[in-house]
C-alpha positions as semicolon CSV with decimal commas, in nm:
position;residue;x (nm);y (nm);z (nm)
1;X;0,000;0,000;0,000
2;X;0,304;0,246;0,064
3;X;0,378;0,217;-0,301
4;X;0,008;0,390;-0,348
5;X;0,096;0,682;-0,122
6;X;0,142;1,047;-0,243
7;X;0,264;1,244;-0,109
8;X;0,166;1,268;-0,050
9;X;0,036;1,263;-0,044
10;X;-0,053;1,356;0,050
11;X;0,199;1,374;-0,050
12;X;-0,022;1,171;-0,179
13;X;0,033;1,197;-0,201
14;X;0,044;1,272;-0,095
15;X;0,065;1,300;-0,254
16;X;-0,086;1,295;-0,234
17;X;-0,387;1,201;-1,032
18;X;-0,512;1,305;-1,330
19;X;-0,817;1,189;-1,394
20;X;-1,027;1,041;-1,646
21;X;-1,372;1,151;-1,738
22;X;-1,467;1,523;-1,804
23;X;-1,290;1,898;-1,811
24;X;-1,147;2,028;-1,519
25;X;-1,026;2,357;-1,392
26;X;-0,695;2,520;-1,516
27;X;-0,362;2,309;-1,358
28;X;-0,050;2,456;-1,160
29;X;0,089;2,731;-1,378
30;X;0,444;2,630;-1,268
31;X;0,400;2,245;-1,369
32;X;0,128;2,182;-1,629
33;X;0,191;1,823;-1,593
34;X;-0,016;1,859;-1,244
35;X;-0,378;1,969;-1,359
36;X;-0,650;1,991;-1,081
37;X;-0,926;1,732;-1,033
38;X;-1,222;1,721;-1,256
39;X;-1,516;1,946;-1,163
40;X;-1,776;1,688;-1,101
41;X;-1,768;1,518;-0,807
42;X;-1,845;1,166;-0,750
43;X;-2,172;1,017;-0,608
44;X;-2,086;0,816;-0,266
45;X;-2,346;0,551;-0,198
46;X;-2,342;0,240;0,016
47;X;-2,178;0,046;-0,261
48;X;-1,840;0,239;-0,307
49;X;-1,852;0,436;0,036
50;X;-1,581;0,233;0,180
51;X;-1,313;0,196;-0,171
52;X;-1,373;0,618;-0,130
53;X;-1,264;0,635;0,257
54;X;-1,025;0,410;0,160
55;X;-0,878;0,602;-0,123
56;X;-0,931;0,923;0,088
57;X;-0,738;0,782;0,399
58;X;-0,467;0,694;0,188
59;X;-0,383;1,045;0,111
60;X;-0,371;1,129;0,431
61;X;-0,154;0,914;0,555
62;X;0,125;1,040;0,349
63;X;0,189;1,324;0,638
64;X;0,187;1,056;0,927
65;X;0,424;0,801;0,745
66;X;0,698;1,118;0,671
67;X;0,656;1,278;1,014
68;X;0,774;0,914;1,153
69;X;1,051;0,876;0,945
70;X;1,201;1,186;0,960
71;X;1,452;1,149;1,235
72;X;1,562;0,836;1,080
73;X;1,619;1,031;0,767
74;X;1,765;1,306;0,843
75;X;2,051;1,093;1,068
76;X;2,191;0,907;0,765
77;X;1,936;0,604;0,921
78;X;1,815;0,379;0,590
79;X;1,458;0,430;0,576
80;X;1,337;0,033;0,480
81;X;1,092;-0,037;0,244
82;X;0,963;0,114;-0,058
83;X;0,875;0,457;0,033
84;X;0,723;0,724;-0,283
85;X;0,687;0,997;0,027
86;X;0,756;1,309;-0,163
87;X;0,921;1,411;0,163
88;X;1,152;1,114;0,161
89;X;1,337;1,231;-0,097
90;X;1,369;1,582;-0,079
91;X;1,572;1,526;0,227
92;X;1,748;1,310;0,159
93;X;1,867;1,528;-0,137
94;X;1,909;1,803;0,096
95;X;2,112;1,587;0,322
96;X;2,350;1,425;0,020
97;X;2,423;1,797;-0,194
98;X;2,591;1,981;0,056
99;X;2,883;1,749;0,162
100;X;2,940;1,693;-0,229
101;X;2,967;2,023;-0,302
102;X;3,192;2,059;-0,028
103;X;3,381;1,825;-0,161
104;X;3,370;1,974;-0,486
105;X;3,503;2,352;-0,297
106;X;3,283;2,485;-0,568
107;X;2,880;2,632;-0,610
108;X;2,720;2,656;-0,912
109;X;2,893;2,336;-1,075
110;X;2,713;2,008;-1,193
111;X;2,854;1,707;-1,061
112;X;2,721;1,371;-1,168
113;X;2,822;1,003;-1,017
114;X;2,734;0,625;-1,043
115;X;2,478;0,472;-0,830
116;X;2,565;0,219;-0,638
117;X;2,385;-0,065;-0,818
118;X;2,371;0,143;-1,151
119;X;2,308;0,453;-1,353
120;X;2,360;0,771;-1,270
121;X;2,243;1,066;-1,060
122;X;2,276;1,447;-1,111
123;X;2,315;1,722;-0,889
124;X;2,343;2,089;-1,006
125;X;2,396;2,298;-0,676
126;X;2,390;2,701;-0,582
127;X;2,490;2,715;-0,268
128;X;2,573;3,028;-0,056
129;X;2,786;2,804;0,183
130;X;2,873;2,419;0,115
131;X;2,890;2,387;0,508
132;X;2,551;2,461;0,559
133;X;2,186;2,487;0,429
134;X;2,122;2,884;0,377
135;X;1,796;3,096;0,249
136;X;1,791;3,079;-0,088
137;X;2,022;2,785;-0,191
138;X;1,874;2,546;-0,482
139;X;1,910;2,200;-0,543
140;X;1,783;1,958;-0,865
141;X;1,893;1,600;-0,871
142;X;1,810;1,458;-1,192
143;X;1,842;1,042;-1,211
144;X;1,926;0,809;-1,474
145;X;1,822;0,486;-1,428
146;X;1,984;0,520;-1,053
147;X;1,947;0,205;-0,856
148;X;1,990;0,219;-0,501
149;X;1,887;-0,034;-0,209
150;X;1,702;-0,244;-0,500
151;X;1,482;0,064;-0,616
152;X;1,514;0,243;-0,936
153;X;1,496;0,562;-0,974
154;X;1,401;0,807;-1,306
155;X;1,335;1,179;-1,340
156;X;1,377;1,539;-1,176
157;X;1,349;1,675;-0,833
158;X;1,408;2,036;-0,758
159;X;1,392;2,214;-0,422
160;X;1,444;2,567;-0,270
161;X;1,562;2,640;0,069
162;X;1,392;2,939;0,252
163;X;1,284;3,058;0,621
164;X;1,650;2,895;0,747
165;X;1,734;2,867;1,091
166;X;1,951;2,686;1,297
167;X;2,228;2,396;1,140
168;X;1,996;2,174;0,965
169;X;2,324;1,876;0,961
170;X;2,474;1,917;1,335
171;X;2,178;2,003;1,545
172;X;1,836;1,862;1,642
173;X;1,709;2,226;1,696
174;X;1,636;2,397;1,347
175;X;1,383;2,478;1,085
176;X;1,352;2,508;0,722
177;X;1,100;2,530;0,447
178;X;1,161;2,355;0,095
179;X;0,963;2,448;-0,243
180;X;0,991;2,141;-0,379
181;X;0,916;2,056;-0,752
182;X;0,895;1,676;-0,937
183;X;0,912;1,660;-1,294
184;X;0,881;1,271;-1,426
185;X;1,017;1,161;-1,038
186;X;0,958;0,786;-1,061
187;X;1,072;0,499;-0,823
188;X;1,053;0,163;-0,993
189;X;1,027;-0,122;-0,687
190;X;1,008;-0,458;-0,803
191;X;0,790;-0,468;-1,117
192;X;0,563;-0,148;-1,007
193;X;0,647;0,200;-1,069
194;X;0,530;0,509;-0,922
195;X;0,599;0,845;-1,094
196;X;0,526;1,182;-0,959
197;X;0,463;1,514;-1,126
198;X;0,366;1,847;-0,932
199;X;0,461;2,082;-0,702
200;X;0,500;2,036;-0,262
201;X;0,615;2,306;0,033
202;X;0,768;2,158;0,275
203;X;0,780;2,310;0,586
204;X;0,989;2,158;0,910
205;X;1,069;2,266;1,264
206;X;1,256;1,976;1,465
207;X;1,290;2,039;1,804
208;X;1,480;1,774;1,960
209;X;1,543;1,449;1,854
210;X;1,209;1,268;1,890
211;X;0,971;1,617;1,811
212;X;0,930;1,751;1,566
213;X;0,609;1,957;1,316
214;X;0,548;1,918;0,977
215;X;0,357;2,113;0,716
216;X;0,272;2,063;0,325
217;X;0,134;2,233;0,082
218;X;0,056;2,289;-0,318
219;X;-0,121;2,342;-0,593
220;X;-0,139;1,970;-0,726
221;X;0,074;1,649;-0,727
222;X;-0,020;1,401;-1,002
223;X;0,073;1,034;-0,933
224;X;0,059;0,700;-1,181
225;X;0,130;0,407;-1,062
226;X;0,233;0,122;-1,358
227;X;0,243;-0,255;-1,252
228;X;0,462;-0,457;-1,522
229;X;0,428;-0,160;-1,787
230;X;0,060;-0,133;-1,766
231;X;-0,133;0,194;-1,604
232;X;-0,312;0,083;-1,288
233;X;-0,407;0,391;-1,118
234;X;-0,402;0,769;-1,134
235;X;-0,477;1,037;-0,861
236;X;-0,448;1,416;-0,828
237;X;-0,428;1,566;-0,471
238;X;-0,468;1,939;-0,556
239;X;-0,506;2,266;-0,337
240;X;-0,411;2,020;-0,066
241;X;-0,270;2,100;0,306
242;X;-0,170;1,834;0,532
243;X;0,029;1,932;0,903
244;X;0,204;1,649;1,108
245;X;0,370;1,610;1,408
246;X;0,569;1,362;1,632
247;X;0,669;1,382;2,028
248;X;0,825;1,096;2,162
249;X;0,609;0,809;1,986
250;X;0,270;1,002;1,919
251;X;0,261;1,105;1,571
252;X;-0,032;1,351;1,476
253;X;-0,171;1,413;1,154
254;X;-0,446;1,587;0,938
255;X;-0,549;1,738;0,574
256;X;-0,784;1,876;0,382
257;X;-0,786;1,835;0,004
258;X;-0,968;1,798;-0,316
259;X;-0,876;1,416;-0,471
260;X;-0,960;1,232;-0,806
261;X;-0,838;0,989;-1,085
262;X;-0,924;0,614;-1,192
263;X;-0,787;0,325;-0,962
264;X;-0,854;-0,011;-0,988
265;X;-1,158;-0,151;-0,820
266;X;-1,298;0,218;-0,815
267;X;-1,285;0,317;-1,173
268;X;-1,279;0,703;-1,227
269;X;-1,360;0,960;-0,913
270;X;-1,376;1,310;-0,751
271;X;-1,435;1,413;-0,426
272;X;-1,282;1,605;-0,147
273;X;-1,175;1,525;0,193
274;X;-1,129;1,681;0,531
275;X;-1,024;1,576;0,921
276;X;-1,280;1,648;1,120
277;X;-1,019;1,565;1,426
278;X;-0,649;1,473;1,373
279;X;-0,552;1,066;1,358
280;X;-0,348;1,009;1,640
281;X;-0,138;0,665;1,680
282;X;0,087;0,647;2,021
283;X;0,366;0,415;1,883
284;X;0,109;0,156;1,686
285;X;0,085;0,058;1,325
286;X;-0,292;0,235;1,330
287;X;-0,412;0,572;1,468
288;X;-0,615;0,496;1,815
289;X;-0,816;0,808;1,734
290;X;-0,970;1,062;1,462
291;X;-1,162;1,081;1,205
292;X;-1,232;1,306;0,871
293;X;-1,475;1,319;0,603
294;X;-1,491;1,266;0,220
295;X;-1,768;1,483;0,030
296;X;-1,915;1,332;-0,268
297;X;-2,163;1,516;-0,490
298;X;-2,493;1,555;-0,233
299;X;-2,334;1,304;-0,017
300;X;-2,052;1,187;0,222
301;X;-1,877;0,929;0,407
302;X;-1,731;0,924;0,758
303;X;-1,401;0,765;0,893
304;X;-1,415;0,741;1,239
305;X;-1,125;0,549;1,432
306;X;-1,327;0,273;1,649
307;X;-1,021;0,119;1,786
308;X;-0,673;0,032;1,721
309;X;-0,850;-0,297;1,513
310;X;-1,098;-0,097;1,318
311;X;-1,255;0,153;1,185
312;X;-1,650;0,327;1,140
313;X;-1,802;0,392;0,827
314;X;-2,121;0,666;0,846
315;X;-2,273;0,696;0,475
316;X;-2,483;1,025;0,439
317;X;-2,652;0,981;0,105
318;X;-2,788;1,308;0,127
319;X;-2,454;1,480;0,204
320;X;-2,708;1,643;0,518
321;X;-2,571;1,449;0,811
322;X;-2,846;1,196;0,819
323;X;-2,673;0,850;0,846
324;X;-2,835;0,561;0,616
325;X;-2,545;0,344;0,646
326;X;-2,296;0,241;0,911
327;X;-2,013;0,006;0,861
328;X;-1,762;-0,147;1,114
329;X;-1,490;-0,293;0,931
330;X;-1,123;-0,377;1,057
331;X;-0,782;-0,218;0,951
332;X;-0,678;-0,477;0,748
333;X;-1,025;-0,485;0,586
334;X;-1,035;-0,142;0,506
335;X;-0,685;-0,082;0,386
336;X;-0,706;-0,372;0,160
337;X;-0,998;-0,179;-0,050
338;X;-0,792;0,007;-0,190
């Protein structure tokens, strides 16, 4: 399922896709490769209520997955697994360009080197000091074919550094936003690839070592996922906004965004989606509480956390409030529907 995240997701995304069936309104300007969701939104009845929470709670969970990981990232710590977090790697870009260009004594210069299991990657650096992350400093890493920890990865990432403070590398106490770009970004894990196009802000204040806040933002992230060549799914997360946080093992997350494309199982859709209250999970898989809400056209569905085993479906099929449907399903259940 993490291969399916955006991110966002949402990043995601989050990222959190482009989507089949009918006109939509005007894309992000800066990457016309991200176009928002299609007007119409989709109908939510008792039959597809819970492949649409499910869908919906997988962009959201883009934020809570990245807020976990990043103090393993940003340590050097290999993060295991095949993880398409949009946050994932922009860090780790971060983290990589500035000792390179250190070594290089230079700013401004491209330098390009072999991947460890093959192909290539790209860095093109302007730095205002190699020895430490400064407002303003840019960053693209372009890959070729790079293969790294059994992953493969294909296209552009671009990021720049503003509202600096502290030493991002030696300190646990710092903060930094990234406008992050993806043009083509794919990751290729075993025979699935997931490619990203669209734009993300990422904004981060660590604290200490185990706390730290997370926002992100943009216009649209487009994601296709291909399994053995062949289109599977596609999903846009657009005018979306997703904040995170972690203290000690509670990680804390929320969003609100408009989502649509064609998956598998779900055919084409459009709807938009909102925490009512933040998913909390206190050092479990699964939140143990929250809940949001996906709006459909004249009608909605409910997630409500009912435990750390499951979770409550309330189908509105007026969009008014009025529950006609309730569903109790568990967390392996409901992930699995989509």
């Amino acid at each position: 399922m993490n291969q399916r995240l955006i991110p966002l997701a949402l990043c995601c995304a989050l990222s959190l896709s482009a989507c089949g069936g009918g006109g939509g309104s005007p894309g992000n300007t800066n990457n016309p490769g991200a176009p928002a969701p299609v007007s119409t939104l989709s109908i939510i009845t008792a039959t597809n209520a819970t492949d649409i929470a499910a869908a919906a709670y997988a962009g959201t969970t883009a934020v809570s997955e990245s807020s976990s990981a990043l103090s393993s990232i940003l340590t050097g710590v290999s993060v295991g697994g095949a993880n398409i977090s949009v946050v994932t790697p922009a860090l780790r870009l971060i983290r990589n360009a500035y000792p390179r260009a250190k070594a290089q004594l230079l700013t401004g210069v491209t330098m390009t080197e072999a991947c460890s299991g093959g192909g290539s990657l790209t860095i093109e650096a302007n730095l205002r000091n190699e020895q430490m992350a400064s407002n303003g400093d840019t960053i693209t890493m372009t890959a070729n074919n790079c293969v790294e920890d059994g992953e493969t990865a294909n296209g552009k990432l671009s990021t720049t550094l503003s509202n600096v403070s502290g030493d991002v590398f030696n300190s646990w106490n710092w903060a930094a936003t990234m406008d992050t770009t993806l043009t083509d970004f794919a990751i290729t894990s075993g025979g699935e690839t997931v490619s990203v196009n669209g734009d993300m802000k990422i904004a981060l204040t660590q604290t200490n070592s185990t706390t730290s806040a997370l926002v992100l933002s943009g216009k649209a992230l487009r994601t296709t996922v291909k399994r053995n060549g062949v289109t599977v799914d596609t999903f846009t997360l657009a005018d979306y906004s997703m904040t995170g946080s972690t203290r000690d093992t509670t990680v804390t997350s929320a969003a609100s965004f408009a989502m649509s494309g064609s998956a598998s199982g779900l055919g084409q859709f459009s709807f938009t989606v909102k925490n009512l209250q933040p998913f909390v999970s206190t050092g479990g898989a699964m939140p143990t509480s929250g809940s949001l809400i996906v709006n459909g056209a004249a009608s909605s569905v409910t997630i409500t956390v009912a435990s750390t085993s499951g979770v409550r479906l309330d189908v509105s099929a007026k969009g008014d409030g009025a529950i006609t449907q309730t569903n109790t399903l568990s967390w392996m259940a409901f992930l699995a529907a989509f």
